[in-house]
KOLDOZA-94918 format. One record per residue (C-alpha): residue number from 1; x, y, z. Coordinates in nm, 4 decimals, padded with zeros to 6 digits. Example, Ala and Ser with C-alpha at 12.3 -4.5 7.8 and 13.67 -1.06 7.14 Angstrom:
[r 1; [01.2300; -00.4500; 00.7800]]
[r 2; [01.3670; -00.1060; 00.7140]]
//
This chain:
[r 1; [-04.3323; 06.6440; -01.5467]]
[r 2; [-04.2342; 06.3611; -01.7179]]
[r 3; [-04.2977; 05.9655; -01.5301]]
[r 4; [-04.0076; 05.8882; -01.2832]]
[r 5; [-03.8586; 05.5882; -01.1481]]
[r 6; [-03.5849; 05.5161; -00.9164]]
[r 7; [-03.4572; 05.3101; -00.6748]]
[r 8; [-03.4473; 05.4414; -00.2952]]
[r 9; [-03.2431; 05.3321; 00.0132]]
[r 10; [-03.4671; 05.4125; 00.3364]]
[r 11; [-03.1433; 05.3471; 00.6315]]
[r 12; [-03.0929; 05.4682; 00.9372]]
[r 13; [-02.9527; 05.3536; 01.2617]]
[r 14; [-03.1523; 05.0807; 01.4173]]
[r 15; [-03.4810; 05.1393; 01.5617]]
[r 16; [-03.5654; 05.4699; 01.4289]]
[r 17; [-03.8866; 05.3758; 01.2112]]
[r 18; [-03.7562; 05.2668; 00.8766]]
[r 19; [-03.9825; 04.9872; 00.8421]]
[r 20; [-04.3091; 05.1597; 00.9303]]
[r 21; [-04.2146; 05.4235; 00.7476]]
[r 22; [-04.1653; 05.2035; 00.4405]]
[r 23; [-04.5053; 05.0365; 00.5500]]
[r 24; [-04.6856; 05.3903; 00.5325]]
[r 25; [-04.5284; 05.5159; 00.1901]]
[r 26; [-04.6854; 05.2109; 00.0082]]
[r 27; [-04.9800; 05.1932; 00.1787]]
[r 28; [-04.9771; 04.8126; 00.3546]]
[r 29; [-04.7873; 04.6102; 00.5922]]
[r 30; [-04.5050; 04.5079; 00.3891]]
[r 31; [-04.1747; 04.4994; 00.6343]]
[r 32; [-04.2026; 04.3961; 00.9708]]
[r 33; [-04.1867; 04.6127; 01.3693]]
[r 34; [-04.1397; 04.6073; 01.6722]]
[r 35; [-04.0329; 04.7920; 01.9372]]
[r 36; [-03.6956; 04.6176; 01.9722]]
[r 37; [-03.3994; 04.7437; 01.7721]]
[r 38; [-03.2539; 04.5255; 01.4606]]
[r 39; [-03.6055; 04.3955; 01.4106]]
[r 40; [-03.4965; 04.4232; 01.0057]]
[r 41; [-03.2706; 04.1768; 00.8936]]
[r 42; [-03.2844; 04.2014; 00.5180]]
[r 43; [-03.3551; 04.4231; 00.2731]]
[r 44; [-03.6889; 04.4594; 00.1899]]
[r 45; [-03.8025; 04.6028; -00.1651]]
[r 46; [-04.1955; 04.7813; -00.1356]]
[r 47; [-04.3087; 04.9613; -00.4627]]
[r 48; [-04.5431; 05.2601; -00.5183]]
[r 49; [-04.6760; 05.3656; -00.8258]]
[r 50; [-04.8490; 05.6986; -00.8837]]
[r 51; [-04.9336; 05.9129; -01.1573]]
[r 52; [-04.5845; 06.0708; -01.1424]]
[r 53; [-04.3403; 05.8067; -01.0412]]
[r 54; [-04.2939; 05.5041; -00.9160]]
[r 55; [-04.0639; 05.4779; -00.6053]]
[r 56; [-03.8782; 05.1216; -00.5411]]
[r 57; [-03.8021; 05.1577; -00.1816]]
[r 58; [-03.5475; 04.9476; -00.0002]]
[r 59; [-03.5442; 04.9385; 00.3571]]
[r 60; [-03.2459; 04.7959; 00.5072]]
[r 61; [-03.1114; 04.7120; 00.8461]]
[r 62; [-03.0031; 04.9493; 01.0868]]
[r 63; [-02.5971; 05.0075; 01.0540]]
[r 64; [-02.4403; 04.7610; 01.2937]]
[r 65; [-02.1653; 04.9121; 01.4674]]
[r 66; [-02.1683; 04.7197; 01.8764]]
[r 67; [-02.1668; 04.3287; 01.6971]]
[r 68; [-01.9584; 04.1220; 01.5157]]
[r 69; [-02.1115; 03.8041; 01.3716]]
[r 70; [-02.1448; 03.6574; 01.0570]]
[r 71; [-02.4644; 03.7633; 01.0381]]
[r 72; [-02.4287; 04.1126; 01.1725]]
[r 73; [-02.1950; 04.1565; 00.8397]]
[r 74; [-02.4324; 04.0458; 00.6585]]
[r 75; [-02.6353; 04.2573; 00.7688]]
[r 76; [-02.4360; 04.5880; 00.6836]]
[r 77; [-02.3130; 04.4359; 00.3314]]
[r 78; [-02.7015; 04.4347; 00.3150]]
[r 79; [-02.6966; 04.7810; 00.3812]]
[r 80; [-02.4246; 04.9070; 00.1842]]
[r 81; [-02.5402; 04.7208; -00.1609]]
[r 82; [-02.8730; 04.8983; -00.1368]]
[r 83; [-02.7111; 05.2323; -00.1032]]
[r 84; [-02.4966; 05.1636; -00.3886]]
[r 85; [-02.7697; 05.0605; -00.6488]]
[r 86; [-03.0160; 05.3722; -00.4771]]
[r 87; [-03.0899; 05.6441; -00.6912]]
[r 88; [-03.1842; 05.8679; -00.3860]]
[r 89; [-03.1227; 05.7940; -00.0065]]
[r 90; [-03.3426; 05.9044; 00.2953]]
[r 91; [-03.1819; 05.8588; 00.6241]]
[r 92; [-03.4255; 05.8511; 00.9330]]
[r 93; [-03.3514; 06.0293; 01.2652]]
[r 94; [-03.6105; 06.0791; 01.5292]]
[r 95; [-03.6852; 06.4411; 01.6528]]
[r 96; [-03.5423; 06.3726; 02.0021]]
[r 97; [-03.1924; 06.4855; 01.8371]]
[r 98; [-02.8878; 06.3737; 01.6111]]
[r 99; [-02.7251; 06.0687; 01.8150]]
[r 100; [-02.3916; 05.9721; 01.7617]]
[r 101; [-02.5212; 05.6348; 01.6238]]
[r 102; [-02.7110; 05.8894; 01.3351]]
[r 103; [-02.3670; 06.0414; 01.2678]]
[r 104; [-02.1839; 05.7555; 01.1885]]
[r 105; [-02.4615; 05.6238; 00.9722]]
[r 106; [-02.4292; 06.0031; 00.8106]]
[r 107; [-02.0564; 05.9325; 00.7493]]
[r 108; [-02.1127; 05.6205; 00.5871]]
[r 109; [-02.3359; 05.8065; 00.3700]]
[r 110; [-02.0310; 06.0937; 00.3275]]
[r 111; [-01.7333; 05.9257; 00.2735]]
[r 112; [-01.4910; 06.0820; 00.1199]]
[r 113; [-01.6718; 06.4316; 00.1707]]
[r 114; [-01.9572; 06.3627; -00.0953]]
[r 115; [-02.2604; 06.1865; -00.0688]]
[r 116; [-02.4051; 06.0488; -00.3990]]
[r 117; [-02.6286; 05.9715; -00.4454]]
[r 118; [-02.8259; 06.2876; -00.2797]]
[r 119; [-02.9561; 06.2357; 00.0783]]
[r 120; [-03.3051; 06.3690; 00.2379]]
[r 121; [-03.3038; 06.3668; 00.6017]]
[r 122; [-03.6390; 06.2488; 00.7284]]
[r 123; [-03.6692; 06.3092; 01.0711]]
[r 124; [-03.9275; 06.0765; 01.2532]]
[r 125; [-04.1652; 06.1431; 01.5150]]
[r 126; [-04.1934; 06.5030; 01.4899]]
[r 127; [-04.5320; 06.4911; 01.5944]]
[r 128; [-04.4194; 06.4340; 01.9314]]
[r 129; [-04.2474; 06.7662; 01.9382]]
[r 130; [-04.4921; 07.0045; 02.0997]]
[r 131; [-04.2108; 07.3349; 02.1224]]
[r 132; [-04.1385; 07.4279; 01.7519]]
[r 133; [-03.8528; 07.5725; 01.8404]]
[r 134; [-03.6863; 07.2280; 01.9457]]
[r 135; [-03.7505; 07.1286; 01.6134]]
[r 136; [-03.6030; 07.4240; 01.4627]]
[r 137; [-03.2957; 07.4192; 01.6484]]
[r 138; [-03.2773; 07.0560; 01.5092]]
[r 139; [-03.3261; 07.1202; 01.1664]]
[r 140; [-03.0750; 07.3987; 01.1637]]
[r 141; [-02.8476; 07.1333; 01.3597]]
[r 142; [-02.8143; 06.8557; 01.1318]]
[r 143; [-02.8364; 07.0938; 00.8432]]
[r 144; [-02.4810; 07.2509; 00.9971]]
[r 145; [-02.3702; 06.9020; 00.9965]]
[r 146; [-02.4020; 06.7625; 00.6270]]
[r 147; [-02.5599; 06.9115; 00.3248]]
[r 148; [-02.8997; 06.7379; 00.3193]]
[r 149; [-03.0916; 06.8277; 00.0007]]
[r 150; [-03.4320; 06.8182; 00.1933]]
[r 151; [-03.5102; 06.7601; 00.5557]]
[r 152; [-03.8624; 06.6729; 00.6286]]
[r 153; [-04.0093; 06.6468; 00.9674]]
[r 154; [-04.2863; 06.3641; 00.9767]]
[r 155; [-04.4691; 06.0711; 01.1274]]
[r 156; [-04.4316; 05.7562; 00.9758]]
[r 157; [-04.7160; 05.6673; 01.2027]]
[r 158; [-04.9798; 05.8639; 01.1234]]
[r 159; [-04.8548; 06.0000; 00.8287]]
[r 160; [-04.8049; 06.3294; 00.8224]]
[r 161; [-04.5979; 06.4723; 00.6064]]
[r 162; [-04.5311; 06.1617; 00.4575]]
[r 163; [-04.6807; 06.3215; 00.0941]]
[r 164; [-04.4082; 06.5720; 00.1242]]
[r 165; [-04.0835; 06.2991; 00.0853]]
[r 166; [-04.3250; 06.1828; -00.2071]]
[r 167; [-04.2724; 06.5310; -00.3563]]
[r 168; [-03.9235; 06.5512; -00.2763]]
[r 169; [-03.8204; 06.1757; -00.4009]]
[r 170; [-04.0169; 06.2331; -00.7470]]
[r 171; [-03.8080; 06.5230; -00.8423]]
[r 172; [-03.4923; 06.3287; -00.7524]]
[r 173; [-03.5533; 06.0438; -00.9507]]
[r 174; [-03.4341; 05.9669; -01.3127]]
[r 175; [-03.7187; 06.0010; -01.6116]]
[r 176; [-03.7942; 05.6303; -01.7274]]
[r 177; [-04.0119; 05.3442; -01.7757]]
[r 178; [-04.1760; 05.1463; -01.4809]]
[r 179; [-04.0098; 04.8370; -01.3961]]
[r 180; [-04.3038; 04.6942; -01.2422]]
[r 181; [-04.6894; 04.6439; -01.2769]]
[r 182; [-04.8652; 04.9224; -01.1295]]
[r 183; [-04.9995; 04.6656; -00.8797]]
[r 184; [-04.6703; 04.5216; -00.7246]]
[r 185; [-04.5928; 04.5831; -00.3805]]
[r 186; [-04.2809; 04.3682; -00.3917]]
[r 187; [-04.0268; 04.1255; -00.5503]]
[r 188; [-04.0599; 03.9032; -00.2194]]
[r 189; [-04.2053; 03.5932; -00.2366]]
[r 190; [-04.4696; 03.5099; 00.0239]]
[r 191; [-04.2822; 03.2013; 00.1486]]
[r 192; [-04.0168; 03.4805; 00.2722]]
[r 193; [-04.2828; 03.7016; 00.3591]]
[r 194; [-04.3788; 03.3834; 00.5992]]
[r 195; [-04.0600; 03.3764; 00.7318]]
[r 196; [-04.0333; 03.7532; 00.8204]]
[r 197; [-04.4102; 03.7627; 00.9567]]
[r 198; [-04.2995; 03.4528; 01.2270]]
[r 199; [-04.0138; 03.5870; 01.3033]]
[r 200; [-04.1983; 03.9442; 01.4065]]
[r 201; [-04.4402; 03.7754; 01.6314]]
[r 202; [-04.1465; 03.6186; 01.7920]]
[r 203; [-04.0165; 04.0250; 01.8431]]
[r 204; [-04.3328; 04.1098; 01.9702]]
[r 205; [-04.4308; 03.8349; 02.1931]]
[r 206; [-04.1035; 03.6911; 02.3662]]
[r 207; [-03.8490; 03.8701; 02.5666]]
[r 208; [-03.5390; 04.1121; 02.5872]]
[r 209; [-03.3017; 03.8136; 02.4161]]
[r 210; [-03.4819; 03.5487; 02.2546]]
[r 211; [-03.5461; 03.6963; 01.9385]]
[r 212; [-03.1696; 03.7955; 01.9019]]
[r 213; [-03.0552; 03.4935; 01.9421]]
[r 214; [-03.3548; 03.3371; 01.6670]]
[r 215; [-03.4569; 03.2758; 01.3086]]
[r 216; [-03.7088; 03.1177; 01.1025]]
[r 217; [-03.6564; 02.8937; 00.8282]]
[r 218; [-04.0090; 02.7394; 00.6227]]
[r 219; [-03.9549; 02.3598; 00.5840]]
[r 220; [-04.2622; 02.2891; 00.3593]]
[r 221; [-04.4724; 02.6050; 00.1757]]
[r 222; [-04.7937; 02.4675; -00.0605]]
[r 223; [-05.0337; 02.6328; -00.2568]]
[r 224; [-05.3748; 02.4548; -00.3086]]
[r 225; [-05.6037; 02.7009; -00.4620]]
[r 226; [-05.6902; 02.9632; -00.2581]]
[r 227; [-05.5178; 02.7402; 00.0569]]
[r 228; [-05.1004; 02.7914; 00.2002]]
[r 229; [-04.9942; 02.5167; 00.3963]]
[r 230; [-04.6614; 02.6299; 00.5640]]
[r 231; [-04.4761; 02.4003; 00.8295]]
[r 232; [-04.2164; 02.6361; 01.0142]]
[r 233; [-03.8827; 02.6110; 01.2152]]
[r 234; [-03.7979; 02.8359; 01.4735]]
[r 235; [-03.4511; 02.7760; 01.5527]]
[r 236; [-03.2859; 02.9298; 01.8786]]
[r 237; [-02.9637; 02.9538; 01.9911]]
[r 238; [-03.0486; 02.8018; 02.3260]]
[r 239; [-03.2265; 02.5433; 02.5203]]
[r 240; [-03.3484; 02.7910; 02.7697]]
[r 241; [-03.4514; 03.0278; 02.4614]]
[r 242; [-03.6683; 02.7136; 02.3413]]
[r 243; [-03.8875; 02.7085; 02.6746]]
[r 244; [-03.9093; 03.0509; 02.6748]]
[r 245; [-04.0232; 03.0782; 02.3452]]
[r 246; [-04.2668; 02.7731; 02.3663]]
[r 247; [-04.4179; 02.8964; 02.7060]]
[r 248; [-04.6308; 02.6936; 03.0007]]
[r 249; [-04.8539; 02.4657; 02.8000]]
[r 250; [-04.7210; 02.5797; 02.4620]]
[r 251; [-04.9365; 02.9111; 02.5217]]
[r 252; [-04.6847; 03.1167; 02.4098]]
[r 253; [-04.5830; 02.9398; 02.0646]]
[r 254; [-04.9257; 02.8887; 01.9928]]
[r 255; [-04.9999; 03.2589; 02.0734]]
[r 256; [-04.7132; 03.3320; 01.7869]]
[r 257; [-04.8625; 03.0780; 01.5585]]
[r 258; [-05.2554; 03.2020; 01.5935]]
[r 259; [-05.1288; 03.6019; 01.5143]]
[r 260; [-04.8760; 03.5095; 01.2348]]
[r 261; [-05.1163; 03.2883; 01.0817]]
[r 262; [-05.3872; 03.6072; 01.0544]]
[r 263; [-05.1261; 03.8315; 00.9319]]
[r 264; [-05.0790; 03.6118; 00.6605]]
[r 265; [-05.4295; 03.5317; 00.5745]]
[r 266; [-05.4713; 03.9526; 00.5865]]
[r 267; [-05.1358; 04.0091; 00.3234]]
[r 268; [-05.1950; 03.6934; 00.1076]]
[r 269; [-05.5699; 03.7325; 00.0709]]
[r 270; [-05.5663; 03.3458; 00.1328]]
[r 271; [-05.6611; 03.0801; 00.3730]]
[r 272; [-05.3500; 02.9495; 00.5907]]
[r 273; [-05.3049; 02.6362; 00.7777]]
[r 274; [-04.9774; 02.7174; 01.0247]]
[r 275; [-04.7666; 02.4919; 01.1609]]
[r 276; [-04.4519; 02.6427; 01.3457]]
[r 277; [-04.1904; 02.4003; 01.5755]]
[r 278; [-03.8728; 02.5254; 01.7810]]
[r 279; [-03.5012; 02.3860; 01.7721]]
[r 280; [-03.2230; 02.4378; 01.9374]]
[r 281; [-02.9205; 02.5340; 01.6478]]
[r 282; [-02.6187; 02.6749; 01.8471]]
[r 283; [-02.4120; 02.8967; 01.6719]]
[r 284; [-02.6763; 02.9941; 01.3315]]
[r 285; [-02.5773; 03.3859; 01.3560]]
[r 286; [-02.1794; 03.2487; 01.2773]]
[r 287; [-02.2400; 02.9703; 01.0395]]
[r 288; [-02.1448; 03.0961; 00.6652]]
[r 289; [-02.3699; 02.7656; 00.5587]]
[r 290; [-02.6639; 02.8393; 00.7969]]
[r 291; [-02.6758; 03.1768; 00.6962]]
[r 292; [-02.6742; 03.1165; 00.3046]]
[r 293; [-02.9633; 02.8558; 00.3980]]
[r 294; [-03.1898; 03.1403; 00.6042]]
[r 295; [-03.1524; 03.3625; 00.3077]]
[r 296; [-02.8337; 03.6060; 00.4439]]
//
């Protein structure tokens, strides 16, 4: 078979896996997780290069359909201008069952009766179906519902069955050239990688609301040899999100700081000195100027 390349939208509603999914296929932790929805905010490009392809992956937001801010939009223009530039989309379900939040992601994907360009259904978690017939009945459910051109049960977890998209994707994508090194995992720069890594730890280690209501901008980002020296802003849409966030002592902020900062020592293969502050910004998510600033 001749070398492949293609671009290819990973969506789904929000939640489902997309992001360590994406993480698996290339191999390292590129996109950020948690166990919160809408943990993805932009679109993230991660690049794998084989013998037989290589597969520019684009993992986008989940489809916001409950909110209406500026940045929400943003959000799902995010999502629609990776679909239109993908040469192949996978959608991501999870094998608990086709939610009406996964149908009107598949209708986006549909309109006007015809999806191009072709779709594989990937549906997550299947390892955690122990009955094959549930999974049966599921596969022979969604594939009532649009016409899929592969649907592959996996785990982007442990990845199994992750070799099989691989398979599928390759034969999808248009013969051509590489356009990148065979060593790129990326077109992101590491000063947004910064941003997205501090802004996961926030996710992870804060509650229910604060990180919905944050973002992260980097004020100063140096290089000195094999040393990063990144000063960060954590800006909340509250006061009482700022003492949450900072914790008794500072425990909690510094807690953020200490993981982020060995995250990015891990990805960057470099020595990081970490400085992150909070402030109170009311109103960032519906600020057309705030958002241009954080990247949106």
């Amino acid at each position: 078979m001749s070398f492949r390349v293609g671009h290819i939208a990973i969506t789904g509603r929000p939640n489902v896996g997309k992001s360590t999914l994406l993480n698996k296929l290339i191999g390292t932790k590129l996109s950020i997780t948690s166990r919160k929805a809408q943990t993805t905010r932009h679109r993230i490009l991660g690049v794998l290069t084989d013998a037989k392809a290589q597969y520019i992956f684009l993992d986008t937001p989940g489809f916001q359909t409950r909110y209406q801010s500026n940045l929400n939009r943003a959000m799902n223009r995010s999502v629609d201008d990776a679909l239109a530039s993908a040469d192949v989309v996978v959608q991501v379900i999870e094998a608990s069952g086709f939610k009406p939040e996964d149908e009107a992601v598949s209708a986006r994907l549909w309109q006007g009766g015809e999806a191009t360009p072709p779709v594989i259904l990937a549906i997550n978690k299947a390892d955690r179906i122990k009955n094959p017939t549930t999974l049966l009945a599921l596969i022979a459910d969604v594939n009532a519902r649009h016409p899929y051109v592969a649907i592959i049960p996996l785990s982007a977890k442990t990845g199994k069955s992750v070799d099989v998209l691989l398979e599928e994707l390759a034969k999808r994508l248009p013969e051509g050239e590489p356009l990148y090194d065979a060593d790129t995992l990326t077109d992101r720069s590491e000063r947004f990688l910064a941003t997205e890594i501090i802004r996961e730890k926030v996710f992870r280690l804060s509650g229910e609301e604060v990180p919905y209501g944050c973002a992260v901008e980097i004020d100063k980002f140096e290089e000195e040899g094999n040393l990063r020296r990144i000063h960060a802003t954590v800006l909340v849409d509250r006061p009482g999100h700022k003492s949450i966030l900072v914790g008794a002592k500072g425990e909690r902020m510094k807690r953020i700081a200490t993981e982020a900062r060995l995250d990015m020592e891990r990805l960057f293969g470099a020595k990081i000195f970490l400085e992150v502050f909070v402030k109170v910004k009311g109103g960032w998510a519906d600020s057309a100027s705030m958002l241009r600033s954080l990247g949106y």
